[in-house]
C-alpha positions in Angstrom: 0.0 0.0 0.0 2.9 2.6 0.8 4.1 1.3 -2.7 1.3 2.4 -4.5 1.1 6.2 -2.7 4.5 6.8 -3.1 4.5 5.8 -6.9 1.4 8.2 -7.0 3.2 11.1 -5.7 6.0 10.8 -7.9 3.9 10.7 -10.6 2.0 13.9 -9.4 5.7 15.7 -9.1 6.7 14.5 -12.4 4.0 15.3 -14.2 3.8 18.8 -12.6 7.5 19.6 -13.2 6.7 18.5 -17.0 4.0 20.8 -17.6 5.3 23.7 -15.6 8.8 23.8 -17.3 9.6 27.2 -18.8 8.3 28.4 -21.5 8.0 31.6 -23.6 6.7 34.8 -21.7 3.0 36.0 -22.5 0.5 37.7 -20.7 -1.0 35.7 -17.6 -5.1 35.6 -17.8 -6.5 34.6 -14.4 -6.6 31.1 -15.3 -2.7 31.2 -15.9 -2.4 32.3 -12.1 -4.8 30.8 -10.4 -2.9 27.3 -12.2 0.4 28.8 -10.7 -1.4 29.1 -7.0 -2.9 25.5 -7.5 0.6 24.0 -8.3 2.6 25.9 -5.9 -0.3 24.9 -3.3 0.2 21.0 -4.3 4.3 21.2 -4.4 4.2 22.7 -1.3 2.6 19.9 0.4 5.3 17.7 -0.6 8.4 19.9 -0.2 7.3 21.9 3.4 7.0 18.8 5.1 10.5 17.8 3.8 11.8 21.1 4.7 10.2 21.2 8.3 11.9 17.6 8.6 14.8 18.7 7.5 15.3 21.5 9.9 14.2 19.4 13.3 16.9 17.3 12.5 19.0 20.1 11.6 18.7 21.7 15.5 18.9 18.1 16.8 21.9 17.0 15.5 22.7 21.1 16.1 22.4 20.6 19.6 24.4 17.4 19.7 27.3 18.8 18.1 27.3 21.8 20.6 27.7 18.9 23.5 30.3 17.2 21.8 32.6 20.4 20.7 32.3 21.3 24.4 29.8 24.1 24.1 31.5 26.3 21.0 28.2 28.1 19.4 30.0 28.4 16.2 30.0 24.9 15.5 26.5 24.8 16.7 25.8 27.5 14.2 27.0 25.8 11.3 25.5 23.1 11.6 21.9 24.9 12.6 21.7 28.0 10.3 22.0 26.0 7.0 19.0 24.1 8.4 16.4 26.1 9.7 17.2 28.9 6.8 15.9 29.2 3.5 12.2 28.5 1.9 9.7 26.6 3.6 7.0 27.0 1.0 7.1 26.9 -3.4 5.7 30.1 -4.6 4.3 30.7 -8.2 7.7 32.4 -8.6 9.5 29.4 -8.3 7.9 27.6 -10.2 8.2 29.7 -13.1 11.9 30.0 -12.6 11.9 33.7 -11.8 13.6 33.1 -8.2 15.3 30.1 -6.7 14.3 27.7 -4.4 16.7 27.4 -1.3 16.4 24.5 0.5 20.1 24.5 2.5 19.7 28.1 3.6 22.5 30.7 3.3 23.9 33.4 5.7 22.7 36.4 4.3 26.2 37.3 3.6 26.5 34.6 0.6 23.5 35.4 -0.8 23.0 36.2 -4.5 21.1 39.2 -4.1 23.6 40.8 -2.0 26.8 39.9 -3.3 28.4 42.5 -5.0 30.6 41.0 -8.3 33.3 43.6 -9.1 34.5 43.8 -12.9 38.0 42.8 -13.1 39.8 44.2 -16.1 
């Protein structure tokens, strides 16, 4: 039985990443975005748990390796902050490809939006 709903969700995710690959821009009728809402709606079912999962374990094993490096926050840090950081939910953005989807979360610092590239000559 677990089989069979786990072969159905893949199915569901594969056929939703096929028909919401990108494709040339046009003007979006309500139709368009109220699709977008329903797909971000249904791959957010799947990924938030996963995310939410991800992060628990993240601040348990967080917590253990705070104990084990005799207290040092920064290792504690490291291994919490990638965690419990980045998106919990799949926007209509995301699905379209106009942002990313950050799963392993960043400091700030490392960020693409607020990195600054310098030209180099």
């Amino acid at each position: 039985m677990i089989r069979i709903n786990a072969m159905r969700v893949a199915v569901m995710v594969g056929v939703l990443a096929l028909l919401l690959q990108a494709s040339p821009a046009r003007a979006e009728s309500a139709g368009s975005s109220a699709g977008w809402g329903s797909a971000a709606v249904i791959s957010s079912l799947v990924y938030g748990p996963v995310k939410l999962a991800y992060s628990v374990l993240g601040v348990v094993f967080g917590g253990i390796a705070w104990g084990l490096s005799g207290g040092d926050t920064d290792v504690m840090n490291a291994v919490i902050t990638p965690a419990v950081q980045g998106d919990y939910v799949i926007t209509p953005s995301h699905l379209r490809g106009e942002q990313h989807v950050e799963f392993i979360g960043r400091r700030p610092a490392y960020r693409e939006d607020t990195v600054v590239l310098e030209e180099i000559y």
